[in-house]
C-alpha positions as CSV (number, residue, x, y, z in Angstrom):
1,X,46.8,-6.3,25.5
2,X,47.8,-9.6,24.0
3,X,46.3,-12.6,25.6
4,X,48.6,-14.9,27.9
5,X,51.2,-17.1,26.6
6,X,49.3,-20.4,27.6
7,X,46.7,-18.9,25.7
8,X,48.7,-19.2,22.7
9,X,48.3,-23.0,22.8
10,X,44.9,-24.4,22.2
11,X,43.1,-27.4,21.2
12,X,41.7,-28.2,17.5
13,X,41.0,-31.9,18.5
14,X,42.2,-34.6,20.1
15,X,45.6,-35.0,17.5
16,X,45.8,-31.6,16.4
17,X,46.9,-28.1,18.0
18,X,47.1,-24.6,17.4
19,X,50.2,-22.5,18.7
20,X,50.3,-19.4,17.4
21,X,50.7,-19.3,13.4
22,X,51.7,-23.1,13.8
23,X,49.2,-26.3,13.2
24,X,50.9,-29.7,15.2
25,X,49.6,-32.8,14.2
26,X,50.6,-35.8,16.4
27,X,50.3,-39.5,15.0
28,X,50.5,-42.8,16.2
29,X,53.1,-44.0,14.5
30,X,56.7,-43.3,13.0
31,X,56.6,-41.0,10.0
32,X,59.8,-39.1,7.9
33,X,57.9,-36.5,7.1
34,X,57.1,-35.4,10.7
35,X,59.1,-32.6,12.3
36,X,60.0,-35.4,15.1
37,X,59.4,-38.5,16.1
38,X,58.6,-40.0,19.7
39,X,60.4,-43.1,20.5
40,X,58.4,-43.4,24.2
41,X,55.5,-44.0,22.3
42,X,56.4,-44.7,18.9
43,X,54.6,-41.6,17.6
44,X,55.3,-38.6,15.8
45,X,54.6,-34.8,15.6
46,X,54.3,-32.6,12.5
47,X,54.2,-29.0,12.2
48,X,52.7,-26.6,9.6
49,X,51.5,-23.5,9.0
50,X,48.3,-22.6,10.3
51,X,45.8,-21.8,7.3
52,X,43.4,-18.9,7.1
53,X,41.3,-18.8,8.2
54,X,42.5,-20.6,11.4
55,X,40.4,-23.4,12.9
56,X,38.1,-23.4,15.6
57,X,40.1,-24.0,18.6
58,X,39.5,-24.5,22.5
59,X,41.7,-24.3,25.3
60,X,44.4,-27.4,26.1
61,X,42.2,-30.1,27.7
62,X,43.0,-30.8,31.3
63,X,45.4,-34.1,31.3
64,X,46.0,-33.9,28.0
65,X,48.0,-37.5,27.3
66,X,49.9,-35.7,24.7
67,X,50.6,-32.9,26.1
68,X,51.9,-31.3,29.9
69,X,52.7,-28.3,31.3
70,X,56.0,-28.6,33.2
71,X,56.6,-24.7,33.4
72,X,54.9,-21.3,33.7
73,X,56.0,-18.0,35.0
74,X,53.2,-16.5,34.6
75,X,52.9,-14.1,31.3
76,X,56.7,-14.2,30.7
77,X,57.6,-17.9,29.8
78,X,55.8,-21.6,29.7
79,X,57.0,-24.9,28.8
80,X,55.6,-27.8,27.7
81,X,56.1,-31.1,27.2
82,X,55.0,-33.0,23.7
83,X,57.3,-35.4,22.5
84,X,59.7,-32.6,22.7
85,X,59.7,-29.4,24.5
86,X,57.7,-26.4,23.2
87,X,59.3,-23.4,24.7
88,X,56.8,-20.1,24.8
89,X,58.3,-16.6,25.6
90,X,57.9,-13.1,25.0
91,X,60.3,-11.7,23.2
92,X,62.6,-9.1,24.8
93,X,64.5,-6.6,22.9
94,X,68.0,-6.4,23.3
95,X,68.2,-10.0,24.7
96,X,69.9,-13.1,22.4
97,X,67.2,-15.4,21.8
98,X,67.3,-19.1,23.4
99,X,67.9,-20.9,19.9
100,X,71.2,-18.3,18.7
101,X,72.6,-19.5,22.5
102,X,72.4,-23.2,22.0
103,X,73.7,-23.5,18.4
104,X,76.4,-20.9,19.8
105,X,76.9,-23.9,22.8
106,X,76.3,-26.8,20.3
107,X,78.6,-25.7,17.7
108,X,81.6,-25.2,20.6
109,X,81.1,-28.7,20.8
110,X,81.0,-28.9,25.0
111,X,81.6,-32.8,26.4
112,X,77.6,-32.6,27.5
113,X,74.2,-32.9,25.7
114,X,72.7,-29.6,24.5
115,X,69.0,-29.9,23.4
116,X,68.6,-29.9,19.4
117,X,66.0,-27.2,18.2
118,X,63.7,-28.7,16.0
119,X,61.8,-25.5,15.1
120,X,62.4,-21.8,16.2
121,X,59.8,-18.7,14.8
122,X,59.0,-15.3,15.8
123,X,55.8,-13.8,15.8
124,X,53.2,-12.0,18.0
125,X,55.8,-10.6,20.2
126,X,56.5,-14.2,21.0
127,X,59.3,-17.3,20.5
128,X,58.3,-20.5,19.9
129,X,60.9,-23.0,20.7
130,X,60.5,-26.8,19.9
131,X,63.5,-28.9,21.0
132,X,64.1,-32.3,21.6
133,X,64.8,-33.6,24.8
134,X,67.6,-34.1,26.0
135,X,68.0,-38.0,28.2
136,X,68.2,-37.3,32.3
137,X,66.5,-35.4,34.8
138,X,65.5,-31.9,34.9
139,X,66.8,-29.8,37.4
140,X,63.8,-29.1,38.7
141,X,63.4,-32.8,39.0
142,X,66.8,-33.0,41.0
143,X,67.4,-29.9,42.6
144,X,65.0,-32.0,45.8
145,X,67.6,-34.5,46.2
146,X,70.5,-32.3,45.8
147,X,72.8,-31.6,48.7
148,X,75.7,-29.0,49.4
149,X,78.3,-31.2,48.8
């Protein structure tokens, strides 16, 4: 059985993960060569293939200033937050993956945000999804204050 999908997501060292076949290097400053750039903290994240053989890796560290989980159901999906979003699921067979869905929205040019995909793969039975943020609140974050009107 394959591990867990926050399993996929582990620690090489305090700038530096592994996810999957994918290294992410995070920097403390600006950089055009990074996959994006973090204007919160005027940083900037890189990714690359992983080598073989792949590093020595630990689980996420607890608090992690870089990096949060703000989602997880369970074995089926988790999201975090670096920068941008890393979106984890398993891939289901006869579904439309996330990424073809928003470039279908994006492209019908709606009169709201959509999030831009900054990296999309395959692999492992699993899709990783890095997309920038998009400016507000989630609605997880609003749904409290929400009222029926």
């Amino acid at each position: 059985m394959a591990d867990s999908l926050r399993k996929s997501f582990k620690q090489v060292d305090l700038n530096t993960w592994l996810i999957g076949d994918l290294i992410l290097r995070h920097s403390n400053c600006h950089s055009d060569a990074a996959t994006w750039n973090d204007d919160r903290d005027n940083s900037s994240y890189t990714l690359t293939d992983a080598p073989t053989p792949r590093p020595p890796a630990t689980p996420l560290r607890p608090n992690d200033p870089h990096i949060a989980l703000v989602y997880d159901a369970s074995d089926s999906s988790a999201v975090w937050a670096i920068g941008a979003f890393c979106k984890l699921k398993l891939v289901v067979n006869g579904t439309t993956p996330e990424a073809t869905t928003l470039k279908f929205v994006r492209n019908k040019q709606p009169n709201f945000k959509t999030p831009e995909i900054l990296h999309q793969i395959e692999g492992d039975g699993r899709s990783y999804l890095f997309l920038r943020r998009v400016p507000g609140r989630t609605l997880m974050d609003a749904w409290p204050s929400l009222n029926e009107n």
